[in-house]
N, C-alpha and C positions, 0 to 999 in steps of 0.2 A: 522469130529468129531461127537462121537452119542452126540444124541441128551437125555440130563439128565434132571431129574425134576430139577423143582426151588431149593426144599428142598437137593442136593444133593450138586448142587451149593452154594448153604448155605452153608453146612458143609463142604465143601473144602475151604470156605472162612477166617470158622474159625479155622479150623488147620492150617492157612499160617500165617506167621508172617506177623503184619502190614505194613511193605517199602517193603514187596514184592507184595501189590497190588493192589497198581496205576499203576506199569506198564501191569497189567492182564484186564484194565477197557477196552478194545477193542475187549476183549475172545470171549464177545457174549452180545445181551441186559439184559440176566436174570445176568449175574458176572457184568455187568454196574451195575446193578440197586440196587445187594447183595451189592457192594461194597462203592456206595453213601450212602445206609443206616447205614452202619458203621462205615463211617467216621462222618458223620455226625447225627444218631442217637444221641448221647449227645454232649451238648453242655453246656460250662462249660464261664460265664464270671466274675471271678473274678481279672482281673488285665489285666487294658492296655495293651496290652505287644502286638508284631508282631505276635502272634495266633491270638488273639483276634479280631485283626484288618482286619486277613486275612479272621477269619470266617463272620465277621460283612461285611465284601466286600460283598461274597459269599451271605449270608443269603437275600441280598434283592433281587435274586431272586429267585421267588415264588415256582421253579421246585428244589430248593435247599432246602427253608423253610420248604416245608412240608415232607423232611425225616427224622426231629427232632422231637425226639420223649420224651429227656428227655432232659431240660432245667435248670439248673443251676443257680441263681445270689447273686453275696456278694457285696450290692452295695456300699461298703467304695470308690470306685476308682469314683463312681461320684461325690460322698463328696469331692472328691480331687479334681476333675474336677469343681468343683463350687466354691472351696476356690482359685484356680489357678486363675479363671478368674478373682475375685475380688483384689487378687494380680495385675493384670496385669492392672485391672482399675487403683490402687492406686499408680503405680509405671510409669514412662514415661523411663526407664532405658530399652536398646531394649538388652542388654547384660543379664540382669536378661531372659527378654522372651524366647530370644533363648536356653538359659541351661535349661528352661524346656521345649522346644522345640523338644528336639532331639527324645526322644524315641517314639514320635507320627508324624515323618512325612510319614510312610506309611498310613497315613491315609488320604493323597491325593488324595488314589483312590476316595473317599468316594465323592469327590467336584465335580466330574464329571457332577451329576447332580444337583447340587445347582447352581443356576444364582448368586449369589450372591457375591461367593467363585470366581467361572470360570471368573470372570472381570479382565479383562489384567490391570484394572488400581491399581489392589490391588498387594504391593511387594509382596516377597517370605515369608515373617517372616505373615503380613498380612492375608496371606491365609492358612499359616498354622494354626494362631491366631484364627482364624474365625473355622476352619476344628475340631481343635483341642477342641471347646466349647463345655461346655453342651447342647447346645441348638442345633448342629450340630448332635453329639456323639451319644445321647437321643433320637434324631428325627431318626437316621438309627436304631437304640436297636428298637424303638415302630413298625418301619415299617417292621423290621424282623421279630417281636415280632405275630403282625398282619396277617405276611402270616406262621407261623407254626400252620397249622387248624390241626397235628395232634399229639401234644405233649400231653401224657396221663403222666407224671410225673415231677412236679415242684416245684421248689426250691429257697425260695427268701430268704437274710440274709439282714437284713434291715442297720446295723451297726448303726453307726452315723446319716444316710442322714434326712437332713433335709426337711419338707414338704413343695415343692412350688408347683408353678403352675406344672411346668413342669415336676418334680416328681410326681404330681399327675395323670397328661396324662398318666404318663408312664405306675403306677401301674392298671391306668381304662383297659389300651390297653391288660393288661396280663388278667385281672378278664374277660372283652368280647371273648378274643379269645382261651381261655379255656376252654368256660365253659361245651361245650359240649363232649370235648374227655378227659377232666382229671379224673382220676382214683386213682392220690396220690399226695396228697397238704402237703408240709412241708415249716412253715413258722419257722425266726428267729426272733425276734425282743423284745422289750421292751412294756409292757403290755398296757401302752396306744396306743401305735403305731398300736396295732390290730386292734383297731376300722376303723383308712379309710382302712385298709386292706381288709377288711372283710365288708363295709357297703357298702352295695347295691350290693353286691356281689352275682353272680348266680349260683356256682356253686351248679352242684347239683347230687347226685349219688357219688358221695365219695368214694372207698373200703378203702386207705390209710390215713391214717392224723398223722401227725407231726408239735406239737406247741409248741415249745422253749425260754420261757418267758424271755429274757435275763434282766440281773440288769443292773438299771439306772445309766446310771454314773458320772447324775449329784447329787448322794449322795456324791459325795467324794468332791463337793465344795459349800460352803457357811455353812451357821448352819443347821443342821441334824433338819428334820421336817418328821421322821420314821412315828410320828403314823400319818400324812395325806397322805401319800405315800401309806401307808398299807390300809388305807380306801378308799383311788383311786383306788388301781387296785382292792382290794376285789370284788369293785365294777363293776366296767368293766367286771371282771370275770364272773362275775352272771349276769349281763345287755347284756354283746356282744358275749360274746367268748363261753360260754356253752351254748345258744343257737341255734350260729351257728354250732356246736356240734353238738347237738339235732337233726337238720334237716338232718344229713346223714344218723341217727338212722337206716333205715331199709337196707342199701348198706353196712355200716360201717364194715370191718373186721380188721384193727389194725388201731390201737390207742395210742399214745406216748404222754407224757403228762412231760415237763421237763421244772424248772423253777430255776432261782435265785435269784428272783425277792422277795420283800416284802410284808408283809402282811399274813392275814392265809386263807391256801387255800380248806380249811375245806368245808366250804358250796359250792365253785365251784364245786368239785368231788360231794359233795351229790347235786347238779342242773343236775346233766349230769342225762340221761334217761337210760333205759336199751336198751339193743345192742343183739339184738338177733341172728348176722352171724359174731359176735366178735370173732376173734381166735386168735389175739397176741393183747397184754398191756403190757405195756409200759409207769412206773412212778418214775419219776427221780427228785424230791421233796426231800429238807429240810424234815426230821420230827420228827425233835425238837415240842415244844409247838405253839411255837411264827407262824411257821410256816402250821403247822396241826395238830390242838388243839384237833380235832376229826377225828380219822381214820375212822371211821363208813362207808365215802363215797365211799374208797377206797374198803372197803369190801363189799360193796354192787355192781362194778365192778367185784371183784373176784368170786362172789357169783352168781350173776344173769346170765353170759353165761360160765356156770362153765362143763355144758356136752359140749360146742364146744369151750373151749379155750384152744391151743395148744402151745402159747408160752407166759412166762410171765418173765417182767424182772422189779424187785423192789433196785431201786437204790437210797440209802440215799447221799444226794448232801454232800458237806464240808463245813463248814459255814471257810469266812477270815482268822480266826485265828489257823484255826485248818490245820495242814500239813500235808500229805496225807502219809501215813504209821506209826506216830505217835503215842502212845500208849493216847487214849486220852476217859476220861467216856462218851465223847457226843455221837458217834457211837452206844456203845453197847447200852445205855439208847433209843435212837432215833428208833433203829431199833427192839427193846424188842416188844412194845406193836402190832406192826404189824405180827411180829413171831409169837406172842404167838397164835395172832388171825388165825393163818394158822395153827399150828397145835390144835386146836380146831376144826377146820370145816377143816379133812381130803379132803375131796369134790370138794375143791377148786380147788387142784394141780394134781389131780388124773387121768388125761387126758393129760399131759403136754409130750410135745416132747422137749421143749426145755425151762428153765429155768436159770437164771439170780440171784445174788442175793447173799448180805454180807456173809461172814464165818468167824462173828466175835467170837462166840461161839461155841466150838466143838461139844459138844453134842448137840445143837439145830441144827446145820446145818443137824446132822446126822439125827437125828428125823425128820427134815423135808426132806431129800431125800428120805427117806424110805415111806413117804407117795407119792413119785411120784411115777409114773409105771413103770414096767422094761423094757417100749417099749423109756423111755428116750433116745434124741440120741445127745441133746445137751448141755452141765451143764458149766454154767458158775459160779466159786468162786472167789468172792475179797475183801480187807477190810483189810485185815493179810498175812502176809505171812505162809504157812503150812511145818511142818517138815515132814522127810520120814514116820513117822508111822500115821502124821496124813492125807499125801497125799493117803494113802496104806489104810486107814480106811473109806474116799469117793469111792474111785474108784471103792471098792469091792462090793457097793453098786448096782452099773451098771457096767457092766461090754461090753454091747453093746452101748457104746458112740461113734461117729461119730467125735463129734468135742468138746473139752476140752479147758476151759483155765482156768489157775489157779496161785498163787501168792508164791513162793516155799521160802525156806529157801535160799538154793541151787540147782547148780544142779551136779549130782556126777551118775555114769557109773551105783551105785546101782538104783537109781532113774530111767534113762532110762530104765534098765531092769525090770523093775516094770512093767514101763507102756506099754513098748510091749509085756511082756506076759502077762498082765490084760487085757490090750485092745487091741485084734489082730484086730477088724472091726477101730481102727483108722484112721480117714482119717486127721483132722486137729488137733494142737496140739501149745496152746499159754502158753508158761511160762516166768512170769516175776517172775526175781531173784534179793534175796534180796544179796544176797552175790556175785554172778556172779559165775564162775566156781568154783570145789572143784580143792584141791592140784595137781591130776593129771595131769587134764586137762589142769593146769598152766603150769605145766610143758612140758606136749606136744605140746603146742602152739610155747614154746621157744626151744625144746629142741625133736622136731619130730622123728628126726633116732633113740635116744638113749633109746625113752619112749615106755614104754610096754602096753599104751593104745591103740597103733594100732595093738598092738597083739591081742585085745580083740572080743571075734567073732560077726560079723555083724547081726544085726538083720534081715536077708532074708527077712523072714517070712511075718514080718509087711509090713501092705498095707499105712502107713503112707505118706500122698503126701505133706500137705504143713507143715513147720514149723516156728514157732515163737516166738525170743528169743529176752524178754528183760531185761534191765538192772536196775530197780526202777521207782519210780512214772509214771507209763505206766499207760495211760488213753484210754480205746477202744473206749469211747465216743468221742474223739475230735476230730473237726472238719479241724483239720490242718492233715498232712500228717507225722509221727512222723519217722526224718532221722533216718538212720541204720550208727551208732555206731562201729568208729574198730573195738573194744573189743568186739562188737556184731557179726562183718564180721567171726572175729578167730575164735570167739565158732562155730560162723556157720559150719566152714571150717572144723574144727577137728573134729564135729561130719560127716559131710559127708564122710571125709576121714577113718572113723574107724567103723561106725555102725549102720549107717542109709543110706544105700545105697537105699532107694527107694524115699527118699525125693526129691520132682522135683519143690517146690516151698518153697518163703520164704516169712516171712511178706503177706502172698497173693496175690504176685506180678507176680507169674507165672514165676519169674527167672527159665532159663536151668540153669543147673548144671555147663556147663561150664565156665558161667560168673564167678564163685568162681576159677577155675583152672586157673585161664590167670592170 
């Protein structure tokens, strides 16, 4: 066999489909070593579950831990793990332990090396009781945690978990064994929760940051006390978190900045410092009054690395009441005074590759495209759904777009042909539809031999590779994985079958085509 570089072996590894290459890990040591890295390059723990258990086996050892590179955690399943076990204190019923028993007995492996567990005088329910704890569970998570010396990308969702001792080991062991190779910190959590997050914390050199102030939810029980809430985290805000901020200042290149949290967040944004190698923002903010009384610090973001910032995505949050397509004054009011402020200072946007951002107003959205540059390749619209002549009136704007998503009425045979002769450099292409398919399409779904949309000529031409079709209240932010919908699969189906023959993915999942034909 000749003898190929690393890098060719690479790329053979990632043209193969994933179950065809553990049986390849004997090729040679450089396809061993491709192919450890990609199994295990990310690692994902948010649910108990027989992965998780098999990777947590794996990860304690050390020649396994440091091929992770991006690391993962939502930690709701040890909130669960820590209310379990106080169940199990409170209850002497062994019929309750075992029904929660079942989906963690591969975690026997784990007991191997505990003295404690491995004692022939402990039953079987016993040692799986013992295996199955936080105190067990948490101790393999910190010692995995410990030997990954080369994860540059990390991700904690704090949930529920309450702060103890051992929660606290946990979070120290990530903040020490990070601190030297992480490159993108994204945290989730609830605004006081930041502070042992982030205190005494080393990291340092930053390029990425992601901090997702989630609402408390113990507003929803006892009497509402808004305005000490709003004065606690303002505070926090200004005292922990835009300081720690502050200190990546000269590394920093994107920055995300998303809250639902209480209080105005007015003076955090003007505590942040200027960012001089900044080239994506990212602010996903309430901005009603209550919430950001003064835009001013936002602008002074847009303003200050305005010759190097190439992506910006300005996203107004939905306050409780308000439902998300609904014709409602809070949006356009919330999002006015910030618009207005962009197209005032052209400057701002005039560098931008890729752009984010409400299309509650027609003619504002349009005045503010036109001050991006024609070298835009990404335009994201939402907020409203768009009719054909107002979809036809953005796109003519760019007409070299890369990757699109937008919020349509419908979608109908004229629409597609819009956008594959407007945008032949198309590569991705996200439409959520308010109406779902027009008449035709209805009909060819049900009624394929008889209907004249597969007569309709294929768009060759378009280089379009992934697409994405949804059906209302599609959220791109969320953090769940949003299933694919029959009625979603058909449209799929019958566009493949009649005029996008070059579509080779969906959702960005990388589906073959064939998976639709079987």
């Amino acid at each position: 066999m000749a003898d190929l570089p690393y890098d060719v072996w690479g790329l053979i590894a990632e043209n193969l489909p994933r179950n065809a290459l553990l049986p390849l890990l004997p090729l040679n040591r450089a396809f061993f070593d491709i192919v450890l890295n990609i199994r295990y390059g990310t690692i994902d723990w948010a649910m108990l579950d027989d992965t998780m258990i098999r990777h947590l086996h794996r990860l304690q050892d050390p020649f396994i831990a440091s091929r992770v590179r991006r690391l993962h955690i939502r930690a709701w399943f040890i909130q669960y793990l820590l209310k379990r076990e106080k169940l199990f204190r409170d209850t002497s019923k062994t019929s309750v332990r075992f029904s929660f028993m079942q989906p963690t007995r591969k975690l026997l492996h784990l007991a191997q090396h505990s003295p404690d567990i491995r004692s022939s005088s402990l039953s079987a329910a016993q040692r799986i009781g013992k295996l199955a704890s936080p105190r067990v569970t948490m101790g393999a998570m910190v010692k995995a945690i410990n030997q990954m010396v080369n994860v540059t990308e990390y991700t904690f969702h704090w949930s529920d978990l309450d702060l103890t001792k051992e929660t606290e080991i946990f979070l120290t062991s990530a903040r020490s064994a990070f601190h030297s190779s992480l490159s993108k910190l994204e945290l989730h959590a609830q605004i006081p929760k930041f502070e042992p997050l982030l205190s005494a914390s080393n990291f340092v050199g930053l390029e990425e940051l992601e901090f997702h102030f989630d609402f408390d939810t113990s507003e929803c029980f006892g009497p509402p006390n808004e305005d000490y809430r709003g004065a606690k985290n303002e505070a926090l805000l200004i005292g922990c978190i835009a300081p720690f901020i502050n200190r990546q200042r000269s590394t920093l290149r994107a920055l995300t900045i998303s809250s639902s949290a209480k209080g105005d967040h007015s003076q955090f944004f003007r505590a942040l410092e200027l960012f001089p190698k900044l080239r994506q923002l990212g602010v996903r903010v309430w901005f009603d009054k209550e919430h950001l009384s003064d835009p001013k610090g936002i602008h002074i973001l847009l303003r200050s690395p305005s010759l190097t910032l190439l992506k910006v995505e300005l996203r107004p949050n939905y306050p409780p009441p308000v439902k998300y397509g609904h014709s409602t004054p809070y949006l356009p009011d919330a999002w006015s005074p910030l618009s207005q402020a962009c197209l005032k200072n052209p400057a701002w946007l005039r560098n931008l590759e890729s752009l984010i951002m409400p299309a509650l107003n027609h003619h504002t959205t349009l005045s503010l495209l036109r001050l991006t540059p024609c070298s835009l390749a990404s335009l994201c619209l939402f907020g409203r759904y768009l009719s054909f002549d107002e979809v036809a009136d953005v796109i003519s704007i760019h007409l070299g777009l890369r990757n699109l998503s937008l919020e349509v009425q419908s979608l109908n045979l004229q629409l597609i042909g819009l956008l594959a002769n407007s945008l032949p450099q198309l590569l991705s292409l996200t439409l959520v539809l308010e109406n779902g398919f027009a008449d035709e399409y209805t009909l060819a779904i049900a009624f394929p031999e008889q209907s004249a949309v597969f007569q309709y000529p294929a768009h060759e031409h378009w280089t379009l590779f992934d697409l994405s079709l949804f059906l209302k209240a599609y959220r791109d932010d969320s953090i769940t994985i949003i299933p694919t919908t029959c009625a979603e699969d058909e449209m799929m189906l019958c566009l493949l079958r009649t005029v996008l023959p070059s579509v080779r993915s969906f959702k960005g999942r990388g589906h073959t085509r064939s998976q639709w034909w079987d």
